[in-house]
C-alpha positions as a printed Julia matrix, in Angstrom:
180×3 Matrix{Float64}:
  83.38  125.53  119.69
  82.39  122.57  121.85
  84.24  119.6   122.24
  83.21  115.59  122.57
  84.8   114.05  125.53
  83.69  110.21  125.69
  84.59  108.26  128.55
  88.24  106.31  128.76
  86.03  103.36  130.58
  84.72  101.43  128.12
  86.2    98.26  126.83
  86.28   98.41  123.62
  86.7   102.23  123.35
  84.58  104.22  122.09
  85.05  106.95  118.76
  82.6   109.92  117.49
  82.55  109.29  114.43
  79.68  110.76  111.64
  78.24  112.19  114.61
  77.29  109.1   116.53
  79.07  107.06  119.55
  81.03  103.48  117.66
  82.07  101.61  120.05
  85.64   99.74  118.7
  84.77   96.18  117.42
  87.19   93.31  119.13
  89.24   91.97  116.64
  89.34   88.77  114.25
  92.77   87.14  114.63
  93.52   88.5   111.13
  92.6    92.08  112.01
  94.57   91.83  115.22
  97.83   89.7   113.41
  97.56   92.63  110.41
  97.34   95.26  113.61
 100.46   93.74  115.5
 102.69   93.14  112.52
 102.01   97.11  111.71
 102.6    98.19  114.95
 105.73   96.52  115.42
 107.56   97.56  112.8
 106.49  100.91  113.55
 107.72  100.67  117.08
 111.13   99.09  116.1
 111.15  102.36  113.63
 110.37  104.73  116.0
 112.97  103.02  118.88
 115.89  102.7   116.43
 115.12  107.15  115.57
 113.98  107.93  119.37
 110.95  110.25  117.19
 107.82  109.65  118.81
 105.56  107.01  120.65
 103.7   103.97  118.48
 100.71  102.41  120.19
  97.76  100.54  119.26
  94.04  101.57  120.29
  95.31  105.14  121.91
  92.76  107.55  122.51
  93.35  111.09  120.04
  91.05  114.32  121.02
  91.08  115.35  116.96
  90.25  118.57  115.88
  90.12  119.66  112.51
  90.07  123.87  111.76
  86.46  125.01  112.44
  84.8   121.56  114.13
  84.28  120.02  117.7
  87.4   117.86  118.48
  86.13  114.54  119.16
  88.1   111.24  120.23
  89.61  108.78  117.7
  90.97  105.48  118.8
  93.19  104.03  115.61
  93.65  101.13  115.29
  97.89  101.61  115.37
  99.31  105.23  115.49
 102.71  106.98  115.32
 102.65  110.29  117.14
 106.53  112.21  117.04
 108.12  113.84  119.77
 107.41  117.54  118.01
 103.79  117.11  118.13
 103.35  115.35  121.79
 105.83  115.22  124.48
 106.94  112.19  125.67
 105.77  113.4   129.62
 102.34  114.41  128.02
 102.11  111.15  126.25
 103.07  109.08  129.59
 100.17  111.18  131.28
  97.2   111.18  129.03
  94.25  109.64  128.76
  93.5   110.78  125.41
  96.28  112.42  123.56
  95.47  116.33  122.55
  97.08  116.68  119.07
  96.36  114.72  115.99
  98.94  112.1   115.18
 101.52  112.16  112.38
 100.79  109.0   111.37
  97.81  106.66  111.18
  96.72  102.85  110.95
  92.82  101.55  110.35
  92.7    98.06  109.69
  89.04   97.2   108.22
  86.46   95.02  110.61
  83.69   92.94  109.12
  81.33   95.51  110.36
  82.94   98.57  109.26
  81.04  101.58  107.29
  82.81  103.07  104.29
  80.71  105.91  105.1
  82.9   105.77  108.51
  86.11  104.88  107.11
  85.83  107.9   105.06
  85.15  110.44  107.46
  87.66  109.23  109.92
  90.04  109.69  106.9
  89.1   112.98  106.57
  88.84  114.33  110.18
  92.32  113.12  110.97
  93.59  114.34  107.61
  91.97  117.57  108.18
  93.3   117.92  111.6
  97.34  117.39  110.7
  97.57  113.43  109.91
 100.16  113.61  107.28
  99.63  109.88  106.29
  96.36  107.2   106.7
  97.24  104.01  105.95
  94.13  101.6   105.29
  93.91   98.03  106.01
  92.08   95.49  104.9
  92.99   92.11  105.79
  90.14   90.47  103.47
  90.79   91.61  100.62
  94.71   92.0   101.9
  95.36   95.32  100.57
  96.91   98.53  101.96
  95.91  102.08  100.78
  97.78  105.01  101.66
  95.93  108.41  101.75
  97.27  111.3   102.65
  96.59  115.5   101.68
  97.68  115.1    98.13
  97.66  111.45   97.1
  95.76  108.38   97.51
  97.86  105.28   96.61
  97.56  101.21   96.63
 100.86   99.71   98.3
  98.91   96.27   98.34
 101.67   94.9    96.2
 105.03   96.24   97.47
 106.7    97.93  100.07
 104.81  100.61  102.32
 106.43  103.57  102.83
 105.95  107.0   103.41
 107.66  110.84  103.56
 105.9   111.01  107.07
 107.81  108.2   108.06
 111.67  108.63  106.56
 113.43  105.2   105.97
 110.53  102.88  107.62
 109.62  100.38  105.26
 107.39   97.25  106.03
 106.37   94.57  103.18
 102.47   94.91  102.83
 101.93   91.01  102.28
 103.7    90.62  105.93
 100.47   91.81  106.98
  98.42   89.13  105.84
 100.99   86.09  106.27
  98.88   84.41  108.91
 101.19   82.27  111.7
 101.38   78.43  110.44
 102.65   75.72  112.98
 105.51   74.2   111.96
 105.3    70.64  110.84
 107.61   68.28  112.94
């Protein structure tokens, strides 16, 4: 089985993804607030449990049963301590296992065609939980092995992620200055 390696170089990183090089788009400020917001509420989840490492845009070598492991950046991603040590995380320039839990937030330029196979590769390869983002259209999609479900409109949670619990529309409530 052969593996794709693409370089750690390259600002913004690159994915395989559908069999072709994407290089990651730089984000809107909506993408990047809807990124941050999600991130750091995953962090502060992950810090209060001491279960595993959150980071945004870290390289994943993914590789599903029967298929070349190729690199994945997510957008955010949780990774827990049983799948990656924390001396392997501190180390790597791409990460070897899939992680538990990931975070795509949708850019303007964005494929479904892409969407959907990145869903599927990280899903295939031991992802327990994708959450999808669109900051447009301001909803939030879980998908996962059994389930696909809209959490636009609530609460996201998750089984991957015991007790975490983040308010979708916090992910769209854009920073106002404050009138004096």
């Amino acid at each position: 089985m052969h593996e794709i390696v693409l370089p750690d170089n390259f600002k913004p990183a690159l994915e395989w993804v559908n069999n072709r090089i994407l290089q990651k788009v730089s984000p809107t400020p909506r993408h990047a607030h809807a990124q941050f917001r999600f991130a750091s509420a995953l962090g502060s989840w992950t810090e209060a449990k001491n279960c595993g490492f959150v980071g945004p845009e870290v390289r994943f070598q993914v590789q599903p049963p029967g298929e070349i492991a190729r690199t994945l950046v997510p957008d955010v991603a949780y990774i827990s301590f049983e799948r990656a040590s924390s001396e392997e995380l501190e180390h790597a320039s791409a990460v070897s296992a899939a992680p538990d839990v990931v975070v795509e937030i949708r850019s303007p330029d964005d494929r479904q065609a892409d969407i959907e196979d990145k869903v599927r590769v990280y899903l295939s390869a031991g992802t327990r939980v994708v959450f999808l983002v669109d900051p447009v259209k301001k909803s939030v999609v879980a998908v996962d092995a059994h389930d696909v479900r809209d959490l636009s409109r609530g609460k996201i949670t998750h089984e991957a992620l015991p007790g975490f619990e983040l308010e979708a529309e916090a992910l769209f409530e854009f920073p106002r200055a404050r009138r004096r």
